[in-house]
Residue, then its C-alpha position, 0 to 999 in steps of 0.5 A: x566553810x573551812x573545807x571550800x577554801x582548802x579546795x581553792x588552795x589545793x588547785x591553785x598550787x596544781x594550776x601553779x605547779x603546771x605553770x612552773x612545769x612549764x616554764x622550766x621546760x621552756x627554759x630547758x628548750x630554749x637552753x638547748x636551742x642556744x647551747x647548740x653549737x657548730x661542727x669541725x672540718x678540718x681534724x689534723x692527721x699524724x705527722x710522718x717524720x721518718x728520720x731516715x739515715x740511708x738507702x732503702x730503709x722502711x717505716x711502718x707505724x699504726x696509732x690511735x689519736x684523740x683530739x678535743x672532740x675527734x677519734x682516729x685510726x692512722x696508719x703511715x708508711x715511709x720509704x727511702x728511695x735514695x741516700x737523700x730521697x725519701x716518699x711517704x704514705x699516710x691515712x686517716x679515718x676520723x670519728x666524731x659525735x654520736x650516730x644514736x644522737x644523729x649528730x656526728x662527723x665521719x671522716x677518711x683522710x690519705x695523702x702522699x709525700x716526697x722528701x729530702x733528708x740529710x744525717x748529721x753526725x751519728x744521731x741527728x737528722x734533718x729532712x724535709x717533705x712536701x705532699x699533696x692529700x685529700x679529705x671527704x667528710x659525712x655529718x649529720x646534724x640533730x635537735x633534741x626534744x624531751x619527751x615528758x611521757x618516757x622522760x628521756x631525749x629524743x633525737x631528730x635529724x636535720x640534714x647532712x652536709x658532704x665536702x671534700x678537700x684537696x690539700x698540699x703541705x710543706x712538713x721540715x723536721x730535724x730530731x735525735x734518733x738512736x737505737x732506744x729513744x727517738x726525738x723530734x721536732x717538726x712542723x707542717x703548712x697546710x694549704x687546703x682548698x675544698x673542692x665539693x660543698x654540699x648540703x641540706x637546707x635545715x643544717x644549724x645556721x652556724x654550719x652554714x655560714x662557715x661551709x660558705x666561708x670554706x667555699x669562697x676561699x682557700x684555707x691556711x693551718x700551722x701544726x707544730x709538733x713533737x714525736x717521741x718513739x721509746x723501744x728497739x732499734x726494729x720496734x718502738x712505741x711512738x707518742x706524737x702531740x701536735x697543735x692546729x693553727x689557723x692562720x687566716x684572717x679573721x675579721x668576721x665572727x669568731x665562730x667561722x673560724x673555730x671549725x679547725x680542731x686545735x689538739x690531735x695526741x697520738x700514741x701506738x707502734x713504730x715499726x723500722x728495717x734499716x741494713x746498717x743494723x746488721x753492720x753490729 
């Protein structure tokens, strides 16, 4: 009589482990599900302040750049035409997420300024640069499914999505240059427009109401920023902290418009020839 309801009891704790087995793992689906989030469009680039002093000085700089989810290789060159004129090149290759994961954003970024810069006394400078660049994009969209037989996450795609933007910017800068320590100020308005939006039906629901909402209307950013370049008069390391600000309305849900990536921190070399170095 004792051994029959020993049986009973050992089964019932297997038929209650099962069933607690499973809910756990519900659980952990349906966290996944409602912890998934949406991905970013727009990743800000370095800011180009070259602080020109006088006629046909050169600028070559190369950074890596970091931002809440984003990594970056840039490169910018800057020439000064004139004693006053000055024209900009910039590009960007952006990287976010995970290509093991399928979930991932791939990105390449070039644009073009033209600019008026004027010296004040022996170290200031102001200027100002306006451009006009653009931007495509590759992401790719996953879930994840525990696999209880090996015990780890298997990825699945659920689409892509490409876009292209064009945009145009109005970038004013006034800083302190001398011939170990560069300090600047500045501040670009971005007005961009996404020309080309395409893609898969299965992308997350988030990702597709806010591509929709980038392709009804054009889009407004503010990124302030400081630069701060420490070395040689020819050589210098250059660090440069910006701050994107989306600046239009924002009556719908909140999410929509949290596809701007906030911070983009650089640091890497600053290479400078000017001919008033020769004149010591």
């Amino acid at each position: 009589m004792g051994y029959f309801p020993s049986v009973g009891i050992t089964r019932r704790s297997h038929i209650f482990k099962f069933s607690f087995m499973k809910k756990i793992s519900l659980l952990l689906s349906l966290s996944l599900i409602l912890s998934s989030c949406h991905q970013l469009y727009y990743v800000s680039s370095i800011q180009n302040v070259p602080m020109f002093r006088e006629k046909n000085e050169f600028n070559l700089a190369g950074s890596y750049a970091v931002g809440d989810e984003s990594e970056s290789g840039e490169l910018q060159t800057a020439y000064s035409i004139t004693n006053h004129l000055g024209i900009t090149a910039n590009f960007m290759k952006t990287k976010i997420g995970s290509y093991a994961e399928k979930d991932y954003v791939s990105g390449i970024n070039y644009d073009f300024g033209v600019g008026y810069f004027r010296p004040i006394g022996s170290k200031a400078v102001f200027e100002v640069y306006s451009g006009y660049g653009r931007n495509r994009q590759h992401h790719g969209y996953s879930h994840s499914e525990y696999n209880s037989s090996t015990g780890t996450y298997e990825y699945f795609s659920d689409g892509d999505a490409y876009l292209k933007y064009r945009r145009i910017y109005l970038q004013p800068a006034f800083g302190l240059v001398t011939d170990h320590f560069d300090v600047v100020g500045s501040v670009r308005l971005n007005h961009l427009w996404y020309t080309y939006i395409n893609y898969d039906v299965g992308v997350n629901p988030e990702d597709i109401v806010i591509m929709d909402m980038l392709d009804d209307k054009a889009q407004f950013i503010l990124e302030p920023a400081i630069t701060l370049r420490t070395g040689w008069r020819y050589f210098k390391v250059q660090f440069q902290a910006s701050y994107a600000e989306y600046l239009n309305d924002t009556d719908d849900e909140d999410y929509i418009y949290d596809f701007v990536e906030g911070p983009h921190i650089s640091c890497g070399f600053y290479l400078t020839l000017s001919h008033r170095w020769k004149k010591f």
